[in-house]
Structures are given as structure tokens and as C-alpha cells.
C-alpha positions in Angstrom: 26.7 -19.3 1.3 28.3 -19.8 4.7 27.9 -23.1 6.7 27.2 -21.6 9.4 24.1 -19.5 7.8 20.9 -20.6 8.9 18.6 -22.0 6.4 15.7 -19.6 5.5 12.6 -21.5 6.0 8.9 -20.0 5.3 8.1 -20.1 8.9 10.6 -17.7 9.4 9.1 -15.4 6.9 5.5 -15.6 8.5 6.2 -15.7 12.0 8.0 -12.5 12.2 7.3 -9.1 13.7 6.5 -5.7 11.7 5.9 -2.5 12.2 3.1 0.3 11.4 1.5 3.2 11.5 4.3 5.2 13.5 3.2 8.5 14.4 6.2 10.4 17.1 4.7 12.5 20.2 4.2 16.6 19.3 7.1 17.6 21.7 9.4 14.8 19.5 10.3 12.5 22.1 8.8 10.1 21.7 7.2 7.5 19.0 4.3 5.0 19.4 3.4 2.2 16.6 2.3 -0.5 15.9 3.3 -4.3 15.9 2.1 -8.1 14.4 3.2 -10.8 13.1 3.0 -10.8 9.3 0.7 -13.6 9.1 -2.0 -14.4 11.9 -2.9 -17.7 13.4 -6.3 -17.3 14.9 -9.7 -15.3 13.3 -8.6 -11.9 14.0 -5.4 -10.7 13.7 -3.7 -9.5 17.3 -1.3 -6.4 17.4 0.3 -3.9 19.9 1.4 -0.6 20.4 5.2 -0.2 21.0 6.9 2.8 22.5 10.3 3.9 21.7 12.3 7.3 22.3 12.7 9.6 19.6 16.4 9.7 19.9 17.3 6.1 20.8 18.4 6.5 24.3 16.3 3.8 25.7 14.8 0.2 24.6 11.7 0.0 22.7 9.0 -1.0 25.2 5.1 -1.8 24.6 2.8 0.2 25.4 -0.4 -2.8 25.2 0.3 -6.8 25.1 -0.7 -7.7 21.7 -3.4 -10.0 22.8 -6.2 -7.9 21.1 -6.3 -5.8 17.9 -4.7 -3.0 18.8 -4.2 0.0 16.2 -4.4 3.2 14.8 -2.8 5.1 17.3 -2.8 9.0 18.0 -0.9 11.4 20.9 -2.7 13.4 23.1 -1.6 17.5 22.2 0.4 17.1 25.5 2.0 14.1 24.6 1.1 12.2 28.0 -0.7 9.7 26.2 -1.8 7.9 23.4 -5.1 7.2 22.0 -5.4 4.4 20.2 -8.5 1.5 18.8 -9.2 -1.4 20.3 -11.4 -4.4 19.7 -10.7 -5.9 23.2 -14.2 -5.2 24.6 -15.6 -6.8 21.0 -15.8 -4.4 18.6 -13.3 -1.7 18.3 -13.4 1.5 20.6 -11.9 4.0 21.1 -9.0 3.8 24.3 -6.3 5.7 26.3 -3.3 4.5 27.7 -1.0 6.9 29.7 2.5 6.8 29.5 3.2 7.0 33.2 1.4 3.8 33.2 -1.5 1.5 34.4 -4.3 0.5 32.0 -5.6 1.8 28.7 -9.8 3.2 29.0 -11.9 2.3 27.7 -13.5 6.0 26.0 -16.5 5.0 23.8 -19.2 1.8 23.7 -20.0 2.6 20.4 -22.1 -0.2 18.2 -21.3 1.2 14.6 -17.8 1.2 13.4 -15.5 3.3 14.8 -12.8 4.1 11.7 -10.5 6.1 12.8 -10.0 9.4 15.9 -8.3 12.8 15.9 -7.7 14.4 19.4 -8.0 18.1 19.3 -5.6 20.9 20.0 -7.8 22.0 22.9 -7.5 18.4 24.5 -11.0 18.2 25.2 -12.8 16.9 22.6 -11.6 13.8 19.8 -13.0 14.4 16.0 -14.1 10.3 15.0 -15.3 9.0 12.2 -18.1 6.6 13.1 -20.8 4.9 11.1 -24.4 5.0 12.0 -25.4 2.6 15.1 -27.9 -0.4 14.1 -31.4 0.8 13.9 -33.8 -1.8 16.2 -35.4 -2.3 12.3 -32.2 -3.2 11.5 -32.1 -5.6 14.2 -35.2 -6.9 13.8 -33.9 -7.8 9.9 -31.1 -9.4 10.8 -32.5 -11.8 13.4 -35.1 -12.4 10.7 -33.3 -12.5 8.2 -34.7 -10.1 6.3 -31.5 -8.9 4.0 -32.4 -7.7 0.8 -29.7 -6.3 -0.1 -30.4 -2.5 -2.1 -27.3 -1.7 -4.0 -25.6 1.3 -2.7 -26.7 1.3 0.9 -25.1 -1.9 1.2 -22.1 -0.1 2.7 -22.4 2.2 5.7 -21.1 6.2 5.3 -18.5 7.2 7.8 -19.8 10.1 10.0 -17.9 13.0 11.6 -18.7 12.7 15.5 -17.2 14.4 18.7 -16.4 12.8 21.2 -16.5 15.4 24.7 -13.7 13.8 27.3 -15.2 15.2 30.1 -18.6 14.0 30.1 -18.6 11.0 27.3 -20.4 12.2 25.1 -20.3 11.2 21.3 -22.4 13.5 19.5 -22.9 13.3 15.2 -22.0 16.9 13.6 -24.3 17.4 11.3 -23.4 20.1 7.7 -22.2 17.3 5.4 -25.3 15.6 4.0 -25.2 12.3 3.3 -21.5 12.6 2.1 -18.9 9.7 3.5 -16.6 11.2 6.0 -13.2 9.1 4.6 -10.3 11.3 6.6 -9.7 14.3 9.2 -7.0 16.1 10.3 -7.2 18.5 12.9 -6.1 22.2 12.6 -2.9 22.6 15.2 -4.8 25.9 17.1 -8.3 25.9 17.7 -11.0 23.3 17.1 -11.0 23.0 13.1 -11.2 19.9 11.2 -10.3 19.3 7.5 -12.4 16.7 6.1 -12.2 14.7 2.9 -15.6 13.2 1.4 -16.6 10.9 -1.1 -20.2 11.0 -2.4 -20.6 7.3 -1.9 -18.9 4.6 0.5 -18.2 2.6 -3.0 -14.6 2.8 -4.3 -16.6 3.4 -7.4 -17.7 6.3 -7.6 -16.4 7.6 -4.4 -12.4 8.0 -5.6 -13.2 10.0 -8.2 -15.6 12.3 -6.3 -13.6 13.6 -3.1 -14.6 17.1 -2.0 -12.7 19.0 0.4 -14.2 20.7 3.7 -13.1 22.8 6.7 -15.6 21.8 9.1 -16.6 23.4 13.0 -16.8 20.9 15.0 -18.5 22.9 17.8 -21.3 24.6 15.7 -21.3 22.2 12.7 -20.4 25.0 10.3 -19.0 23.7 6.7 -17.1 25.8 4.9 -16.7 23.9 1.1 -13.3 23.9 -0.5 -14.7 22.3 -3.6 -13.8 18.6 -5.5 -10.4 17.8 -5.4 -8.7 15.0 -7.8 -9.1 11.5 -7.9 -8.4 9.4 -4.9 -7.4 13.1 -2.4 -5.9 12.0 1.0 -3.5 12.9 3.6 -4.8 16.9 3.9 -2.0 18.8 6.3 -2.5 22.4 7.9 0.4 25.0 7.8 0.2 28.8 7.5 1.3 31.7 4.9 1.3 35.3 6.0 -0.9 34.8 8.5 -3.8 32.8 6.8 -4.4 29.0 7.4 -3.9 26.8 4.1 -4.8 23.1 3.5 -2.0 20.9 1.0 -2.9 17.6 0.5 -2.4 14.2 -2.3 -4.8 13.5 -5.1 -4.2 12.2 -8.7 -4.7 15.1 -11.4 -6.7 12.7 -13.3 -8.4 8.8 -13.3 -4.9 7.4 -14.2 -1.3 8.8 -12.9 0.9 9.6 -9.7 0.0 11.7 -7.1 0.4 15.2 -7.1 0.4 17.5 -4.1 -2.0 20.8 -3.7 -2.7 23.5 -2.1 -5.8 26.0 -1.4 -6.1 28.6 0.9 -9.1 28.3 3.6 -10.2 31.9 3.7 -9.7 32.7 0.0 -13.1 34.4 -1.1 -12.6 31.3 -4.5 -11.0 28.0 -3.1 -8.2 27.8 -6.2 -6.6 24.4 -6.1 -2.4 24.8 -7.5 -1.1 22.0 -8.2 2.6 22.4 -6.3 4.8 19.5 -7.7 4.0 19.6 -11.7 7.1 19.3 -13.3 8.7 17.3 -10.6 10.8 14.3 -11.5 9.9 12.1 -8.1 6.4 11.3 -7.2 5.1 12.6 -3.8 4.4 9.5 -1.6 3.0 11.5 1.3 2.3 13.8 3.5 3.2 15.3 7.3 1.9 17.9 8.4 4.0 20.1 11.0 2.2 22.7 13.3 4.9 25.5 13.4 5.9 25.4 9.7 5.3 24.1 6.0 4.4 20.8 5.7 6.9 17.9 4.9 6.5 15.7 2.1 8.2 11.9 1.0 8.9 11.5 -2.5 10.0 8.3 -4.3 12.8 9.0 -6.2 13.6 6.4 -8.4 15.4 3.2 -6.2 15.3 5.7 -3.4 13.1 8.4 -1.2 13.5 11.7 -0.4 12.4 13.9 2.4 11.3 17.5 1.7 9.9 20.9 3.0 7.4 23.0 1.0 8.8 26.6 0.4 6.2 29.0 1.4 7.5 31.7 -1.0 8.1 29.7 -3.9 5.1 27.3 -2.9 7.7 24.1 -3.9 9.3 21.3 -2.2 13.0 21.9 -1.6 15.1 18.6 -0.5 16.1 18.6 2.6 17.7 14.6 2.6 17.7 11.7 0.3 17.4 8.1 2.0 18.5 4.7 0.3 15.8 2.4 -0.4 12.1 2.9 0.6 11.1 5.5 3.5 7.1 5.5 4.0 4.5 6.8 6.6 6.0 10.2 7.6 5.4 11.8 10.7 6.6 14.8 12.1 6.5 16.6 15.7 5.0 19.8 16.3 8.1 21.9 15.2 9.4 19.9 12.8 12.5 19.2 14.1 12.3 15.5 14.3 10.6 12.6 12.0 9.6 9.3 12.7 8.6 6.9 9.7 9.1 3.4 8.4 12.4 2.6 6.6 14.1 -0.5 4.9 16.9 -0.8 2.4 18.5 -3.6 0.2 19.7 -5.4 3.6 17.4 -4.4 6.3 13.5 -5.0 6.8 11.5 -2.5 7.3 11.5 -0.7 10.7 10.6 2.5 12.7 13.5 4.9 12.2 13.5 8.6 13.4 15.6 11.6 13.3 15.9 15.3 11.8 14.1 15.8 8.2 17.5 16.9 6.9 20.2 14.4 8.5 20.4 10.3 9.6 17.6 8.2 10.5 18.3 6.5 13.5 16.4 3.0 13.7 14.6 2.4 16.7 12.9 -0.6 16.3 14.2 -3.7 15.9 11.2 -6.2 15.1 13.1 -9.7 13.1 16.4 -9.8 14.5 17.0 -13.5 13.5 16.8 -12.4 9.6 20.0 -10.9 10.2 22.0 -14.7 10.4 20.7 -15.3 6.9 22.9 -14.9 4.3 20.9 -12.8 1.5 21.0 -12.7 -1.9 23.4 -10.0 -3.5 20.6 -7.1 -4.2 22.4 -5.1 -7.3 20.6 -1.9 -9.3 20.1 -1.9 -12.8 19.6 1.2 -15.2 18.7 0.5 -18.8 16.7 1.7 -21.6 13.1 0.7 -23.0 13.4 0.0 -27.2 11.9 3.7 -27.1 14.7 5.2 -25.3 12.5 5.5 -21.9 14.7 5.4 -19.4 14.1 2.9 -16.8 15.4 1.2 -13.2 15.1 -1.9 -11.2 16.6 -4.6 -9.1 18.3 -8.0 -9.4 18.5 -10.4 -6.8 21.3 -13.1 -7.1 21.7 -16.0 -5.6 23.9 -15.7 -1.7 27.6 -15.8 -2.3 27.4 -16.1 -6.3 28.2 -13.2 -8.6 27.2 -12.6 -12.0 30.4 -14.2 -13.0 28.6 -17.6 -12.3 25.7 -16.9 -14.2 24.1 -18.0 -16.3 21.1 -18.4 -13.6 17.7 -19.5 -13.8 15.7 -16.3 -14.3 12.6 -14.9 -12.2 11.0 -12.0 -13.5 8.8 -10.8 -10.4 6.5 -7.6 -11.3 5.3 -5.7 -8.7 1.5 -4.1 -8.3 -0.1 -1.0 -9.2 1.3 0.0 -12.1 1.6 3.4 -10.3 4.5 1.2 -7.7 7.5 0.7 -7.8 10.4 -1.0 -6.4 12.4 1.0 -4.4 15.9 -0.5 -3.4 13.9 -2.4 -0.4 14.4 -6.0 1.5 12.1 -8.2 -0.8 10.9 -10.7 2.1 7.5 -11.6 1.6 4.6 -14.2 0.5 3.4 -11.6 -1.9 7.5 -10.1 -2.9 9.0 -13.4 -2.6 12.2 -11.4 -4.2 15.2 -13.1 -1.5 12.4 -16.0 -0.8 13.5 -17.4 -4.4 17.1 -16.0 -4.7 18.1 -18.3 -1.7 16.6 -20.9 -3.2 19.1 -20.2 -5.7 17.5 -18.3 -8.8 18.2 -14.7 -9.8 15.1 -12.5 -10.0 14.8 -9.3 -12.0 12.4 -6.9 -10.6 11.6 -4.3 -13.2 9.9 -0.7 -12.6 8.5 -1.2 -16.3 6.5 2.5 -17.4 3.3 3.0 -15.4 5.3 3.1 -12.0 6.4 5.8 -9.6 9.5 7.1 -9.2 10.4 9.2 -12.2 7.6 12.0 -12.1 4.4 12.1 -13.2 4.5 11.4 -17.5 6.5 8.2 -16.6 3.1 7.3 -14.6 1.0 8.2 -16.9 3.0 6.7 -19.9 1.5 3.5 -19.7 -1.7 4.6 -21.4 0.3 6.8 -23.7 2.4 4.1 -25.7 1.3 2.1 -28.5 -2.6 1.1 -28.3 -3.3 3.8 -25.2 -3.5 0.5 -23.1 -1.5 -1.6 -20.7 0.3 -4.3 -21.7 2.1 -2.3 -24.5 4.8 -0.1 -23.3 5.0 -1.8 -19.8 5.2 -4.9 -21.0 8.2 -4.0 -23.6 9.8 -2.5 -20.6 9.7 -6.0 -18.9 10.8 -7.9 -21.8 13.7 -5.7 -22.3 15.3 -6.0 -19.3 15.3 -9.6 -19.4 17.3 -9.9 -22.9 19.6 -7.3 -21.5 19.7 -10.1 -18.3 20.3 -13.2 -21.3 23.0 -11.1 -23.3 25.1 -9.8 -20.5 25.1 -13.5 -19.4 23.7 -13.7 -15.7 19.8 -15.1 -17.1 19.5 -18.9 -18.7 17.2 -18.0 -22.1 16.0 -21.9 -21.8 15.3 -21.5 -18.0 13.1 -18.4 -17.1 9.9 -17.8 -15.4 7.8 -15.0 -14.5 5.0 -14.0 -11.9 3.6 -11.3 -9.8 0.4 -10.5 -8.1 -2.3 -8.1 -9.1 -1.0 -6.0 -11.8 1.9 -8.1 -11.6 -0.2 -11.3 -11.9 -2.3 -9.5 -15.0 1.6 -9.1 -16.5 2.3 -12.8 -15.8 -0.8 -13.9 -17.8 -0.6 -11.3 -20.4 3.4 -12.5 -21.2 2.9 -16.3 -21.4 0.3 -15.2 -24.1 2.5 -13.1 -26.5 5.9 -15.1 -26.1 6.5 -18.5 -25.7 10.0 -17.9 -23.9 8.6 -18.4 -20.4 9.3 -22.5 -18.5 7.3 -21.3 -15.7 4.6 -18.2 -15.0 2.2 -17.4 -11.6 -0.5 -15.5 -11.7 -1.1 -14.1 -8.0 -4.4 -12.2 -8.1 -4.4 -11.2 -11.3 -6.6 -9.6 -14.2 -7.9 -12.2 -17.4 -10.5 -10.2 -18.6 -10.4 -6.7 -18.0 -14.4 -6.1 -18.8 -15.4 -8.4 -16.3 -13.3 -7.1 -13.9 -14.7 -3.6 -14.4 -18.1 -5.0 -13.8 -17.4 -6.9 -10.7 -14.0 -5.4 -9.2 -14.5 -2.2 -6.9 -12.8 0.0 -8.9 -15.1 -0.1 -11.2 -15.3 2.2 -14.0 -11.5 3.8 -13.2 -9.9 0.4 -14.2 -10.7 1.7 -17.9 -8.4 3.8 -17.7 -5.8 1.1 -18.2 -8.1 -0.9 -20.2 -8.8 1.7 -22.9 -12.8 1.2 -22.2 -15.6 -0.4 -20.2 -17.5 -2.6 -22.8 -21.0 -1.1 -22.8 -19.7 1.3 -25.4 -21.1 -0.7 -28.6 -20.9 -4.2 -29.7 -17.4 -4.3 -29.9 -14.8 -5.5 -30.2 -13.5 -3.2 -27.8 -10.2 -1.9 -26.9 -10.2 -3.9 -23.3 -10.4 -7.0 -24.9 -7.0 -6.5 -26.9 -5.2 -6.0 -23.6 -7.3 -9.1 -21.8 -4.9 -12.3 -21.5 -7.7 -14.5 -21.9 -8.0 -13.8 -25.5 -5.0 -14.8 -26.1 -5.7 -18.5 -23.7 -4.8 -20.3 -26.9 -1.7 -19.1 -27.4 -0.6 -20.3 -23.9 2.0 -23.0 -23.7 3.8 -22.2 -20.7 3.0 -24.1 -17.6 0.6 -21.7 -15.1 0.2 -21.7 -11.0 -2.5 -19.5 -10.2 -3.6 -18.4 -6.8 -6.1 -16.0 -5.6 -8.8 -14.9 -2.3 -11.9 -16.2 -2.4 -13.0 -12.7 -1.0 -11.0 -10.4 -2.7 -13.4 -7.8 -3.8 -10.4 -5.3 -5.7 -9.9 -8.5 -8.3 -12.4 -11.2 -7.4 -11.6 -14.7 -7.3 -13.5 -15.2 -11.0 -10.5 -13.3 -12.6 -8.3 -16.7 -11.7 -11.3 -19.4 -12.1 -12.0 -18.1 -15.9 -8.5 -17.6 -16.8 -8.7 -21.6 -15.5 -11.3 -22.6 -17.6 -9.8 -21.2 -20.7 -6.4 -22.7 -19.8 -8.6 -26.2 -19.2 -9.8 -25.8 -22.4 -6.9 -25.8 -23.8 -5.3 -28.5 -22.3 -2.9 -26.4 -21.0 -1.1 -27.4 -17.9 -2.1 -25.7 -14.9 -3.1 -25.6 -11.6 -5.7 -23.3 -9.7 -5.7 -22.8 -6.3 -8.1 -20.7 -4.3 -7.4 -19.4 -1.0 -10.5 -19.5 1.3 -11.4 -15.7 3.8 -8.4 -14.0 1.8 -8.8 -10.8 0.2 -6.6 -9.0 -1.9 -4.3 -9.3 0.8 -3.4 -13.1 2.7 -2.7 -12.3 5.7 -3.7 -15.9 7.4 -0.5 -17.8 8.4 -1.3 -21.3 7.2 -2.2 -19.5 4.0 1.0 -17.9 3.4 2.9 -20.5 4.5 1.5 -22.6 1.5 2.1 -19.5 -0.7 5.6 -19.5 -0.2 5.8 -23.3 -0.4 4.0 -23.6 -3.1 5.6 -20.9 -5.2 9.2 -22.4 -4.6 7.7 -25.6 -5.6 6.2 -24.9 -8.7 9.2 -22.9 -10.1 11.2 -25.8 -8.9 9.3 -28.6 -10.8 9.6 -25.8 -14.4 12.7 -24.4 -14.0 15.1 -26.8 -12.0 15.6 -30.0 -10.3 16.6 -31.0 -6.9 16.2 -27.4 -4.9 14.7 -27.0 -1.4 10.8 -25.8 -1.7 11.3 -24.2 1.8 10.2 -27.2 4.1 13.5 -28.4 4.7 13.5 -31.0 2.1 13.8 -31.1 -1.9 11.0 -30.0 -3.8 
């Protein structure tokens, strides 16, 4: 490492700047987006819109001061201005700000929850999705406390409104029953919406009940496209011979990677062809372009790629293929330019734009002071699962060694999902600590083990097709693999390795210390110990069963969940544990951890449990991730290796 490097400290991590939810104007000049710290110091999180040209020419300004929640924003059809939602007036509302200048309006005073706005093509109206106002009876039952809660109207269905500019009027439109409006996206001529549904605001059942409609939003006609797949979003426009069609993402069944269709709108039957079967990259998303096809991302193994659907052939032809991790597409009205979110091996993410087919230039420039740290050398790997899979990943050394001063402590970091991945990205982060511990001077292996994206849609779905149908089979073999491929090419120390990751990743963490004894050091970061209780408490519900193999009401058992649930195997543990979780995560609740603690307790296992309070599934408090980071250095310190900095400026 140079001496002239700064040191890396977790305040540096935290207190930094990142982007979102770029969308570029419909003429392709410019691109608005979002900004905020990556953790938040007070109760709500504060963010602002930015502004920067298309093609570079001039600074990134902003467009709002970040001392309110700013988000979500959306360009008028003329791109002169930007609609956007605000919680500056209290709750969030829906507001204007021109680009010639002065201040944003305030458009709506709306007492439900405003979710999310579409303006029109005739730049009159704005398509919102809304939930019902409070009732004065449900006034009166909340001052008195009258809160019975009756399961299944606990949450409130989103509701397609219009909002007319002119006159301010937010009227509901009416066709769709009691269905839960969850997305829109307006048609580029004329006044149609396509609408995505669930049947219930509850993850469970609602992912696995999405219907598609084209809806009127001036006479409230629905025209039904039918169900869709499980978990259907991002639904684009674009034309063939003349008549409208509507492609959008949904999983062909409970468990696997997305795959992209398409059904015509005026067909007399709404037939639903799946266009990317076969493919051997998973589509990551969609953008929809209002001259031409739509564009689509696709993660392509440690990479993305950018595409354009072939009306003839009705398939995706490449147009470019970016290194590392390109996300949230967004195209201008002719397609001629993109805007999206981009990081590779050495830069964090930022807001990048170009042409579809040629160089993304980056526009944004959010965490300039990470570039005086010296990083970790970020190398790909390529190997083979003991069943000839073939498989990718990362490895992060240490700054300024090489392999040839291995061997190193070993961290084996798995990510989410399964259906992730990681692509060949800057690993900066509480919850993908990847250069976080490889300056502190391990090497971490991060492995797209089977179950991931990246490599088509059976590579997805071949988690639950190994041995035992299950997770924690194939994937886990995968994982293991890799790190004696690490141990005989001489970079990992077999008597010095760890292993964590959160959600899925912290499931992995729990499951490994439980079948091999190999591990100094695990974390379990939001992670599953008993997969039946998780399906009866997690909101996810019954489709986590699909990884579990079933859902425990099926007979007395045993059943095939509790093979696959690391806390039947608590007595096997030996290896020292650090497990952290929200207190109000709802995707795995907080009693995941706290029983996976009272088995380790019993025991005697060492261990230590520690619960973060207001944090979902995702910590985004600053204090909280601050202690994250610490804490993680720390406990891999006191397993794996004495004397190196925790991250606080002193030794551990």
C-alpha cells in the first residue's frame, strides 16, 4: 500500500454520496436522479434530485437541496421539467420543478400514500398510484385506539388516480375491483396506461398473482391481458406492424430468473411468448423506447449487456457489452441515447450515459475521495462445481499484495438472493463489505455458487434441481469448491478462514458452520435458521418453499425444509458465530437470528447476537452501519488474526 494512501475508515464508507433512480429527458439531453448519503443521520432519510447533461458538456447541478425526501423522479413529455415526490410538506406529494428555474409545486395534498406518478403523453393529466385517504371512522379509531387489526386489510391497495394539471383534480378510475395497482407505464401516444396488479397488497399471495391490464384512463375502460408470471414488472410499450404490444419481466415459475414477454394489446386471445428462453444471460430489465423496440439489460456473467428486441425475430440482439454491473436503464424517446447506473471492479457506482451500442460516459461523480484509497486487487475466477457446472466469481486481495504472498486469511462472502450475482462491481458497503475487509488485509472469495443470475435461466433454477431438490446442496458445493481451489493454488490459509453473508448469504453462513468444521470465523447477517418458521412469519410466505422443498403443514413430518434448516444441525456448530439482524425486518424477521441464538446458547457455543433496533432488511441508519462495519472487522479480527485495524483507527 502506498504511504501516502489514505486510511479507509467506516465513516468514509457511510458518509458518502450515491446515486438512483436515473431516468434521461425524452429529447436525450438531459438526465435527472437521485442522491443520499448511504446511511442517514436523522428519522427520515434526506435526498435530492441532480441534473446533468446527457452528453457531459456541463457540471452536474441539483435540481432540489436535499433537505427533504426527495425521489422518484419523472420528465414532463416536453422535457421542461421534472416531476418528482416529495415529503417536504409532511407526507409525500406529488411536485414540479422547471428546469429554467425557481421552485418546485407543490401539485397534490393528498392524505393517503402517494407511490409513485406517470405524466402523460398529452401533458395534461399524471397517472398516480395512490392509496385510499383515511376514512373519519378511521380517524375516530385511531385517536381511540381502536386497532384491531383484521388480517389482510392490514395493508392498504394502491389505486390508479388521475391527476388533471389544469384544474387539480385527483380523481380514482374506477374498472379494476379491489385489485392492488403495483406499476404503470404510460403508452408514448395517446392516454393509455399499462397496469400491473396483484390480487392482494401482501407479498404473499400477491407475487404470484400479477395480472396484466391496458387501462383508459379517461373513461375507465379495462381491457384484461390476463395473469402474467410470478413477480411481473417493468411493462414497456413499442409497436409491430402497426399494432401496440406490451413486453415486460416476470419469473416463468415460483423459483428462477426473469424472463422477458410479450403480448399483443389488440390480439382477439392475449398469448403471452416468452422471448428470451434459451438465452444464456438473464434479463435484468427493462426500457422502454417510444419510436422503436424496447431495450433490455442482461447480466452476463461478471458483466452486463445492453440489447434491442428484434421485431421480426421477436429476440434481443446485443448491441454492447459493459464490464461490471450496469442497472436501471433508461432510454430517450428515440432511443438514441441511455442513461443508467454503472460501476466496475474500480469505480463505485454512478450515473453514466451514452448510445445503447457504444461508451458510457459517466456523468456523475458522487465519492470522489474513494479514489485516494488504494484498493484491493479485484481478480476473476472461473472454475468448475464437482458436477462439472461451470461457475464464476471474484477474489479480492489485499492492496499492493499478489497471490504470490499468499497464503491469506480467507473470507468467503456470499451474496443474496440466490437469483444474484456478483457482477465484476466495487464491493464498498456495510452489507458487501468485499474491499471493507481486503484493506484490512484478508482475501475474500465471492462466489456466484448455482442459484444465481448470470448464466441463463437452468443455472437459476438449478438450485432446486441438485441433490435433495433443496438449497444448501448444489450451492453450497459450489461455495465449498471454490475455496479448496483458493487452499490448493496457495492464496487461502486452510487454518485461517471465515465465512459470512447476509440474507441468503447469511442462511449460507449458518448452514456451512453446521456441515464442516473448517470455518475460524462465520456471520450470519439476516439470515434463515429455520426455514418453516420463516415461511410462517416472513412475507414471502409460501414461495420460500420453493427453496425449502415444503411448507410444513403437509403431514407430521419430518419434512423436507427441516433438512435444509441450519438449526438442526446447532449441535454440530463449533465455529465461533456474530449474528446481526433488524428488529423490523419483515422479509426475514428478527426471530430467524434470536432462535438460531438460543440453539447456539444451548450449546455452549460461542457467540454473540446483536439486534439492530428500526432496521429492516435493509440498515440504512448511519450509527447502525457504522457499528456494522466495525463490528464485522472486529470479529473476524479477534477469529482469524491478531493485531489488524477494526476500522476506528486503532487495533482491533
Amino acid at each position: 500500500m502506498s504511504e501516502d494512501a489514505p486510511e479507509l475508515t467506516a465513516e468514509l464508507v457511510v458518509d458518502g454520496a450515491v446515486p438512483s433512480q436515473p431516468v434521461i429527458s425524452p429529447d436525450g439531453c438531459w438526465v435527472a436522479y437521485v442522491v443520499a448519503a448511504v446511511g442517514h443521520r436523522a428519522e427520515r432519510r434526506m435526498c435530492a434530485l441532480g441534473l446533468a447533461a446527457a452528453d457531459g458538456g456541463s457540471p452536474p447541478r441539483k435540481l432540489t437541496a436535499g433537505t427533504t425526501a426527495d425521489f422518484g423522479p419523472r420528465w414532463a413529455p416536453d422535457s421542461a421539467s421534472v416531476f418528482f415526490l416529495s415529503d417536504r410538506t409532511g407526507s409525500a406529494q406529488l411536485h414540479r420543478i422547471w428546469l429554467g428555474g425557481g421552485e418546485a409545486e407543490v401539485l397534490t395534498d393528498w392524505h393517503g400514500e402517494i407511490r409513485d406518478a406517470w405524466p402523460l403523453a398529452d401533458g395534461r393529466l399524471v397517472a398516480l398510484v395512490a392509496t385510499d385517504e383515511p376514512t373519519e371512522d378511521d380517524k375516530r379509531r385511531r385517536a381511540e385506539r381502536d386497532d384491531a387489526i383484521v388480517w389482510g386489510q392490514q395493508l392498504r391497495r394502491g389505486r390508479l388516480r388521475v391527476l388533471d394539471l389544469a384544474t387539480g383534480e385527483l380523481r380514482t378510475v374506477d374498472g379494476l375491483g379491489g385489485r392492488h395497482v403495483v406499476e404503470l407505464a404510460p403508452r408514448p401516444e395517446g392516454s393509455a396506461l399499462a397496469v400491473i396488479s396483484w390480487a392482494s397488497p401482501e407479498q404473499d399471495p400477491g407475487l404470484v398473482t400479477s395480472e396484466l391490464h391496458v387501462v383508459d384512463p379517461q373513461t375507465g375502460t379495462v381491457h384484461d391481458l390476463g395473469r402474467t408470471g410470478p413477480r411481473a414488472r417493468s411493462p414497456v410499450w413499442w409497436q409491430a406492424e402497426g399494432s401496440w404490444h406490451l413486453a415486460y419481466l416476470a419469473r416463468p415459475g415460483p423459483f428462477g430468473g426473469y424472463a422477458v414477454y410479450d403480448v399483443a394489446v389488440t390480439a382477439p386471445a392475449a398469448v403471452h411468448r416468452d422471448l428470451t428462453e434459451g438465452m444464456s444471460a438473464c434479463p435484468a430489465g427493462l426500457a422502454q423506447v417510444a419510436d422503436g423496440p424496447p431495450l433490455a439489460l442482461f447480466a452476463d456473467g461478471l458483466d452486463t449487456a445492453i440489447g434491442r428486441l428484434d421485431p421480426g425475430l421477436r429476440r434481443f440482439r446485443c448491441l454492447s457489452a459493459r464490464d461490471g454491473l450496469v442497472d436501471s436503464l433508461t432510454a430517450s424517446r428515440s432511443g438514441e441515447v441511455v442513461a443508467a447506473l454503472a460501476t466496475t471492479s474500480r469505480e463505485p457506482v454512478n450515473v453514466h450515459a451514452g448510445p445503447p451500442g457504444g461508451p458510457l460516459i459517466r456523468l456523475s461523480d458522487t465519492q470522489p475521495a474513494l479514489r485516494a484509497i488504494s484498493w484491493g486487487t479485484q481478480e476473476r475466477l472461473s472454475y468448475q462445481a464437482p458436477d462439472g457446472l461451470d461457475l464464476d466469481g471474484l477474489l479480492i486481495l489485499p492492496p499492493g499484495r499478489s497471490r504470490a504472498d499468499g497464503p491469506f486469511p480467507l473470507i468467503t462472502w456470499v451474496h443474496g438472493g440466490p437469483p444474484a450475482r456478483y457482477a465484476d462491481q466495487f464491493l464498498l458497503g456495510p452489507r458487501s463489505p468485499g474491499q471493507w475487509l481486503a484493506t484490512a488485509g484478508y482475501a475474500v472469495f465471492l462466489p456466484n455458487p448455482r442459484g444465481g443470475v448470470g448464466h441463463g435461466r437452468d443455472f437459476v433454477a438449478a438450485v432446486v434441481r441438485s441433490a435433495g431438490g433443496t438449497v444448501g446442496g448444489g450451492d453450497w458445493s459450489d461455495i465449498e469448491n471454490g475455496i479448496d481451489l483458493l487452499i490448493a493454488e496457495g492464496v487461502a490459509d486452510p487454518g485461517r478462514l471465515g465465512i459470512g453473508g447476509t440474507s441468503y448469504g447469511g442462511f449460507m453462513a449458518a448452514w456451512a458452520i453446521g456441515q464442516t468444521g473448517r470455518f475460524k470465523a462465520a456471520m450470519m447477517d439476516a439470515g434463515i435458521s429455520d426455514w418453516g418458521t420463516l415461511l410462517a412469519t416472513g412475507e414471502f410466505g409460501t414461495m420460500d418453499a420453493a427453496l425449502s422443498g415444503s411448507c410444513g403443514w403437509e403431514g407430521t413430518g419430518p419434512h423436507p425444509h427441516d433438512q435444509v434448516s441450519p438449526i438442526s444441525y446447532a449441535s454440530k456448530v463449533r465455529t465461533p458465530v456474530l449474528i446481526v439482524h433488524g428488529q423490523d425486518d419483515t422479509n426475514v424477521p428478527v426471530g430467524q437470528a434470536i432462535y438460531f441464538h438460543r440453539a447456539l446458547r444451548w450449546f455452549g457455543v460461542e457467540h454473540e447476537l446483536v439486534i439492530y433496533p428500526r432496521e429492516g432488511h435493509t440498515f440504512v441508519e448511519r450509527s447502525h452501519q457504522l457499528d456494522l462495519l466495525w463490528r464485522t472487522r472486529a470479529w473476524f479480527e479477534r477469529w482469524l488474526r491478531d493485531g489488524a485495524s477494526d476500522g476506528r483507527g486503532s487495533p482491533a
